[in-house]
N, C-alpha and C positions, 0 to 999 in steps of 0.2 A: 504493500500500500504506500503511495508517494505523500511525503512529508507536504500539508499545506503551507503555500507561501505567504508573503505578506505581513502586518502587524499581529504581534500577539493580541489574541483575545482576553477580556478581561481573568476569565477561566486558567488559558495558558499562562497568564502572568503570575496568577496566585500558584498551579501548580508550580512553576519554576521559582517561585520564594519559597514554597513550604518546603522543595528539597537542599535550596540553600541554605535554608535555619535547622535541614533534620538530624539526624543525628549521624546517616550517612554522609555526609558532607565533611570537609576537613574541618578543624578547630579555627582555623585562621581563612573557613569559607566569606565568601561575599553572600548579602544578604542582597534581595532583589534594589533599594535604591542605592547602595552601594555601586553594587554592577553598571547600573545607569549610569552613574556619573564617571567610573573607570570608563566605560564603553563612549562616551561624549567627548573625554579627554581626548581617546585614540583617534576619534572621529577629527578633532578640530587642531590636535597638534601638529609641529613642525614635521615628522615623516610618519610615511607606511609603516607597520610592523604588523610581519606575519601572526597568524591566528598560534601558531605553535610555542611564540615569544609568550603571550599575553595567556590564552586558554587554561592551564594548569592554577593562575594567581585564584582565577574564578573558584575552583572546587575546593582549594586548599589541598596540602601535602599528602594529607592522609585518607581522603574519598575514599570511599568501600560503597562501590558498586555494586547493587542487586542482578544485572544484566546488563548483558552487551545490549541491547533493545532499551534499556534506561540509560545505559550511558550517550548512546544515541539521540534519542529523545531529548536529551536535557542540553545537548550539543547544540541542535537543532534549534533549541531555544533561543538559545544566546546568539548563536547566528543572525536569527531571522531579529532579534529583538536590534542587535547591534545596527543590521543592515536597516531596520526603521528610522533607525536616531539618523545615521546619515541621510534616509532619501527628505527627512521633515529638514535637516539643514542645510541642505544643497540648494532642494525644491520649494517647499514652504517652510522657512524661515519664519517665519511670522507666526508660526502654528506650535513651534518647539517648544515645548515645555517640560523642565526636569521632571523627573519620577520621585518622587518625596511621598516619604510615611508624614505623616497626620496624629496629633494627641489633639484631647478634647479638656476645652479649658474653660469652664465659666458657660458651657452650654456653646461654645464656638470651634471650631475646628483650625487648629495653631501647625501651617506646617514646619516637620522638624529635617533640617537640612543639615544635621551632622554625618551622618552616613554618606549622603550623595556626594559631598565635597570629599570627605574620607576617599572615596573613590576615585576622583578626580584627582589627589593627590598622588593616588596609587598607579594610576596612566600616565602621570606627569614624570613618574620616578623612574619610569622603566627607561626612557630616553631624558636622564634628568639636564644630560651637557646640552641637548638640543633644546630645551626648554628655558637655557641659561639664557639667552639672547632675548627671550621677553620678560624675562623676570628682573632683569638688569636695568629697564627702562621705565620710566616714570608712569607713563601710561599700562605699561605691563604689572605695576605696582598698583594702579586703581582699578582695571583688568580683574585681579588674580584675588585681591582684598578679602572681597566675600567669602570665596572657597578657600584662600589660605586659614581666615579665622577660624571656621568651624571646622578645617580639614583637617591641622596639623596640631600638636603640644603647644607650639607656641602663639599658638591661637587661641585655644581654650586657657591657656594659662592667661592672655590679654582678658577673655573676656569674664574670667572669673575675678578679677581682679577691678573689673570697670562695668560695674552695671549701669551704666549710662549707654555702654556698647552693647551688653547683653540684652538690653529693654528695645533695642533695635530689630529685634531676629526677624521678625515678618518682612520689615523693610530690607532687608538683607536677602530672603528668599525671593522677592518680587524682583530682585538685581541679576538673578542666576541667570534669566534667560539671556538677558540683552549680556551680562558677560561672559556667555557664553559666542553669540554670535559673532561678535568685537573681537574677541581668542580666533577665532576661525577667520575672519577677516585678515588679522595682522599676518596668521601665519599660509596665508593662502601663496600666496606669487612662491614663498620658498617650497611650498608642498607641491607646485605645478613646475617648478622646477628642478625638483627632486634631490635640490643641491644637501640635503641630508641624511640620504640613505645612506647606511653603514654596514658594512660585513665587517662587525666587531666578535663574531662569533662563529663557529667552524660550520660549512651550510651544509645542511641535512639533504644526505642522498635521497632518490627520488625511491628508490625500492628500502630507503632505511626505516627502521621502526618510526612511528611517529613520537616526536617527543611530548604531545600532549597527555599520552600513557592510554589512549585505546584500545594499544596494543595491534593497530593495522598498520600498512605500509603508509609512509608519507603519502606518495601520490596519489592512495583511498582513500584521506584525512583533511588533514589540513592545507596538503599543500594543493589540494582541488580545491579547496574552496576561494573564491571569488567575492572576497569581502574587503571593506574600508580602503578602495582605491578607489 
């Protein structure tokens, strides 16, 4: 039966959180808006990186897989979910909106943007020397603000320390989209240029195991897939 394409359904999104929170999932798994904003990072940063670089951060170290058919499945997920975030930022920009959990506060619904940013750090890390170029510049400094606060220690350590900043958070999340699309923007002419791709890493034969841990051949894996270019 052929895997449907297109955007997860609300259905598929909650199945692919509930096996990112389960217990089969590594300890150091991503949690569905986590994912989102790793998967947004990859999308809008200075280069390409293959699915085999990035797919294993997703399940964590130690996944214990019920079946080849679930490992599948939840692959597919993240695929399809990744390839969404790109065609809303290519195509309808204006449409983009982060994936954020929600607490309920005084009868209102408060979203919580610690995870997504979390994530967006975690995409940011993996190519961190190519990321140095907008983080070094002033505008890359008002850029990056939001998701640095809530992403990293010394953010959380600012805004536990300044509740005048902490009392901001909504306004803070309302900031994600547009600094997200501004991120895509700056680093657009170098990614059409390609001037950052790097083989900093030994490249995986096309008949080699795949490194995401499948356990199929590269070129039945990852390296067929057709994603975040």
């Amino acid at each position: 039966m052929e895997e449907p394409a297109g955007p997860l359904t609300d259905d598929e999104l909650d199945e692919l959180d509930q096996f990112l929170i389960s217990a089969a999932a590594g300890e150091d798994a991503m949690d569905i808006a986590m994912l989102d904003g790793f998967l947004t990072a990859l999308a809008v940063g200075p280069s390409t990186l293959p699915p085999a670089r990035w797919m294993p951060l997703v399940w964590g170290d130690d996944v214990a897989w019920a079946s080849q058919q679930q490992m599948e499945r939840m692959t597919s997920l993240v695929f399809r979910h990744a390839n969404d975030i790109l065609f809303y930022l290519r195509d309808e920009p204006d449409t983009f909106e982060p994936l954020l959990y929600e607490r309920e506060e005084e009868g209102r619904k408060i979203p919580v943007i610690d995870e997504w940013c979390t994530g967006f750090v975690r995409g940011m890390a993996l190519d961190e020397a190519g990321w140095q170029a907008l983080m070094d510049t002033e505008e890359g400094e008002e850029m990056l603000y939001p998701i640095l606060l809530y992403g990293t220690e010394a953010g959380w350590d600012e805004l536990g320390q300044n509740p005048q900043i902490a009392a901001r958070g909504e306004e803070f999340a309302a900031m994600l989209g547009e600094s997200v699309m501004a991120i895509m923007e700056w680093w657009l002419p170098t990614r059409k240029a390609g001037s950052t791709v790097r083989r900093g890493e030994p490249k995986v034969g096309r008949n080699d195991l795949c490194p995401c841990g499948s356990g199929k051949k590269f070129k039945k894996c990852c390296g067929g897939q057709k994603i975040l270019h």
